[in-house]
N, C-alpha and C positions, 0 to 999 in steps of 0.2 A: 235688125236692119243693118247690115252690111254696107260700110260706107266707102267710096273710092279714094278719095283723102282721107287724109290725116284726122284724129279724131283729141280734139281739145278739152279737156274736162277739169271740175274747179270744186275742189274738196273744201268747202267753206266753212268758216268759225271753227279749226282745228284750233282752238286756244291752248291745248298742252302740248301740241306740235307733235302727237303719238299717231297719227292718221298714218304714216307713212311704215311705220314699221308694223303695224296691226292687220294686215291683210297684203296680198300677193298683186298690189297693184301692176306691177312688173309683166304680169302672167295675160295682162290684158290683151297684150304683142304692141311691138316698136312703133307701131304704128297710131300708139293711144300716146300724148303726152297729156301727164298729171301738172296741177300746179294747188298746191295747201296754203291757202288763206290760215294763219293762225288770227290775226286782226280781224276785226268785223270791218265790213265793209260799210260805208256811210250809205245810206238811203239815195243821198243826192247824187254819190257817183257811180252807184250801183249800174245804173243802164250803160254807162262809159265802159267800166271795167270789165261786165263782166257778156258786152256783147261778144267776143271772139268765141266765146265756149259752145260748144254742144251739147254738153253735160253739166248740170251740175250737182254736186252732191252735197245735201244740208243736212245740216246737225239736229233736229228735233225740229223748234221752233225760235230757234236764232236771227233764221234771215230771213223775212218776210218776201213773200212772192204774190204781187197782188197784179191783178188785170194789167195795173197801165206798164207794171215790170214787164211782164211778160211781153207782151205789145214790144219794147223797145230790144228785144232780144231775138232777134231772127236769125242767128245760126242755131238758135236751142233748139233740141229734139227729143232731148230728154233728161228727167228728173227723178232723182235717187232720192228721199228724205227718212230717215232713220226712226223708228219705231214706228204703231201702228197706224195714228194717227196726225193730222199737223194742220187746225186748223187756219194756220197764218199762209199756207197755200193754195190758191185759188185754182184750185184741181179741174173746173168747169174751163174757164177761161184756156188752163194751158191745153187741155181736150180741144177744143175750140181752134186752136192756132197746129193742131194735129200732133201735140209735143206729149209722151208718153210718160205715164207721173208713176213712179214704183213708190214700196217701199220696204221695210225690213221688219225681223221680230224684235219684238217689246224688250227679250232679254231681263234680266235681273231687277230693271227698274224701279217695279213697284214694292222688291222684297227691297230693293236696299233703302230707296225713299220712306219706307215706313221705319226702318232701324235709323237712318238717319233725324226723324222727326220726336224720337225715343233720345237721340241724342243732344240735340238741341233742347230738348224737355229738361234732359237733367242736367244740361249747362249753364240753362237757367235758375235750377234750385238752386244750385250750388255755385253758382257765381263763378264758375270756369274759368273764363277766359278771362277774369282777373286776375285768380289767384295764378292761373299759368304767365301770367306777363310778372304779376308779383316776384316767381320763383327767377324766372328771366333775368330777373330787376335786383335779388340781392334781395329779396324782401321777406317777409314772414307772416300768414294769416294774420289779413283785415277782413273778413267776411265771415257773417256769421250761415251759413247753407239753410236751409229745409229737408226733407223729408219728404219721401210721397205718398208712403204708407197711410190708410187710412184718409188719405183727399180725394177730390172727387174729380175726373178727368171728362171733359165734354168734350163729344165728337160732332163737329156739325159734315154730318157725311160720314155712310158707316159700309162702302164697296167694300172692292178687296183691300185698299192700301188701310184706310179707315180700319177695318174688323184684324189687322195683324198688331197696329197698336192698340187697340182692344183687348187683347190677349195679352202684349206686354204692358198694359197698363195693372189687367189684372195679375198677373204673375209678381208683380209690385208691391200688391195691395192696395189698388185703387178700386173705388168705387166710379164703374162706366156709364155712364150716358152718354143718350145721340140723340140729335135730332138732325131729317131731313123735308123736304119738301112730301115728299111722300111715302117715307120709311113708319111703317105700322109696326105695333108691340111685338109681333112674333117676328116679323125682319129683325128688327131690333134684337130678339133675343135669341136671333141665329146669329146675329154675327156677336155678340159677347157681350151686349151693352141693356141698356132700360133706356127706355121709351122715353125722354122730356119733351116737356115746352120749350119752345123756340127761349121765350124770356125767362122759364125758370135755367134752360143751359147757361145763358150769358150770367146768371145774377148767383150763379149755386155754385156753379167750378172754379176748383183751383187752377186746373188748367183748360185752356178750350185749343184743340186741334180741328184742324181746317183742312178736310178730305173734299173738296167738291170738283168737277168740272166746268171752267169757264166758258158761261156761255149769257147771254143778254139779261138773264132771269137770275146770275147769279154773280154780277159784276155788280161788288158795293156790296152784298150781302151784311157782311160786317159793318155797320155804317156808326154814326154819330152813338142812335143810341144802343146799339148794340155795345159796343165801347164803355157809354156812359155806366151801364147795368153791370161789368164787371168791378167783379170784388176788388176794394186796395189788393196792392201788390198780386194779383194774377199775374198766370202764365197765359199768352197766345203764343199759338203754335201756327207758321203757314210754310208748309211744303209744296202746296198744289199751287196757285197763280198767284199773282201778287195783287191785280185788279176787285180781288175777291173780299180786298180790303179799301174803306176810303184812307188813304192813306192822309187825309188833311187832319182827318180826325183820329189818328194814330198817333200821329206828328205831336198833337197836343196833349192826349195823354202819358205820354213819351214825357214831353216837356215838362209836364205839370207831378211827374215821378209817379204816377195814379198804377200803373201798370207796369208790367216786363214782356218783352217780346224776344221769339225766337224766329228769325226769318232766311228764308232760302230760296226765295223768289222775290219781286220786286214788278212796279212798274212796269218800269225802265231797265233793259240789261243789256248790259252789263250796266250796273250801280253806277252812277259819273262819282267820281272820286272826293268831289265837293259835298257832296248828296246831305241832309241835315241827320238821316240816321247813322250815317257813320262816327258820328260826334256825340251818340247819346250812351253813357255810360248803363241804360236798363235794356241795349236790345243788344243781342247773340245776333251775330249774322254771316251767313256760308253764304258761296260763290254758285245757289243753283248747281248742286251737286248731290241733288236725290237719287237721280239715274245714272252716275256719273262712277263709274266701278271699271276696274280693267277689261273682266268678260263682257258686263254687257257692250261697252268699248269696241271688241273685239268683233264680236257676233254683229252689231251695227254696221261695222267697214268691212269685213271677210261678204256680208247679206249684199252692200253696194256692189261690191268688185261683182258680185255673182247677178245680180240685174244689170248691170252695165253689159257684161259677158252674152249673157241671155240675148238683151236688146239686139246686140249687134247681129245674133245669130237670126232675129226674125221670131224668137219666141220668149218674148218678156217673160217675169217671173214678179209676179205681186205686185199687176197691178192695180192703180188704185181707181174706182172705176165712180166712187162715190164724193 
């Protein structure tokens, strides 16, 4: 869609400020001016700020686009959002208002979010990010590690990302299980695991990793007793949403030393800086940076510039129609 003015667009939750050098914004002609949000935008001033734009282009699931946003943005015309899917945008409503919703490939994501949740695993055997602050610090082993050889690694969710720690669980020497809503013995024994019980996963593993998609049926999933049923000193593992856990009842086994956690999603994101898990010496915690890799990087902002390009010409390129 060819526009006679000037063409406004807002490359939002750039947090490493690399948006600008990772694709050919430039190429879009004089006539596009770019502006890179590194900061998140508040909710509250979100309809203020970011009415001027025509474009905007979101990071995953960062900045929420729900009905009444949209409603208060009437130059938008169109929306870029990075990987395949992002349920936090109300892809109906901006249809509705005639604003064209794209988006980009998946890219690396789920290979690297599966190596990273393999990372967190063993920076919690091994007390990591102590003993790196230790060395930091002048200091000399205080921790005594584990071992994974021979423990038993529970998958709740065994897709793709779920079935590659699967495979590095085994390559380790863990014994795999999974369980999901509806993953049968032979699912199961295609992607590298054995078939459990919901309750014997939580009460048998050393470690439980958290492969699901949030959605109403699987926010909470982890709950009180799910919690209660794992063994002293376990590992949880959460790469996939944060919601997927009750975090009240996290919070207390956290407190109570019952457990160890490795977490990569949250709530609330970014993490507020107060937050009571940042204060607990038994939880590992990354900044949501599963999918977070230079290529995929790359491939995300090169895919925007190239639907933004597309639009203007009158013939999108991915979009989203569901």
């Amino acid at each position: 869609m060819t526009q006679a003015h000037g063409i406004r667009v807002a490359v939002l939750d750039d947090y490493q400020g690399v948006a600008a050098g990772l694709a050919d914004w430039a190429g879009l002609g004089p006539d596009v001016a770019v502006d890179f949000f590194r900061e998140p935008v508040p909710p509250a001033e979100a309809a203020a700020r970011l009415a001027p734009y025509d474009v905007l282009c979101l990071m995953r699931e960062r900045m929420p686009l729900d009905a009444a946003l949209a409603a208060a943005l009437p130059a938008l015309k169109l929306v870029v959002f990075t990987g395949g899917r992002n349920p936090s945008v109300d892809t109906a409503a901006l249809r509705a208002r005639g604003v064209t919703v794209c988006n980009t490939r998946n890219g690396e994501g789920g290979i690297a979010t599966a190596e990273l949740t393999v990372a967190l695993m063993l920076a919690c055997a091994r007390a990591l990010p102590r003993e790196f602050a230790n060395m930091a610090g002048g200091r000399w082993q205080e921790t005594l590690g584990e071992g994974l050889e021979g423990r038993t690694l529970g998958l709740v969710g065994l897709g793709r990302i779920g079935a590659r720690v699967a495979a590095v669980g085994r390559a380790l020497g863990m014994r795999v299980t999974a369980w999901s809503p509806n993953l049968t013995p032979e699912r199961a024994e295609a992607g590298g695991a054995t078939l459990a019980a919901r309750e014997d996963l939580f009460s048998q593993s050393d470690v439980i990793s958290l492969h699901m998609v949030l959605a109403p049926s699987t926010r909470g999933i982890v709950g009180p007793a799910e919690i209660a049923r794992m063994r002293p000193g376990a590992i949880l593992i959460n790469t996939s949403r944060g919601p997927l856990i009750d975090e009240a009842a996290l919070l207390a086994a956290l407190g109570e030393g019952r457990i160890r956690v490795g977490l990569d999603v949250f709530d609330r994101e970014p993490l507020p800086a107060d937050h009571p898990l940042r204060a607990l010496p038994n939880a590992v915690l990354t900044p949501h940076l599963g999918y977070v890799t230079q290529s995929t990087f790359r491939m995300f902002y090169e895919d925007t510039v190239e639907a933004i390009a597309a639009w203007r010409q009158g013939a999108p390129v991915r979009v989203v129609t569901a």
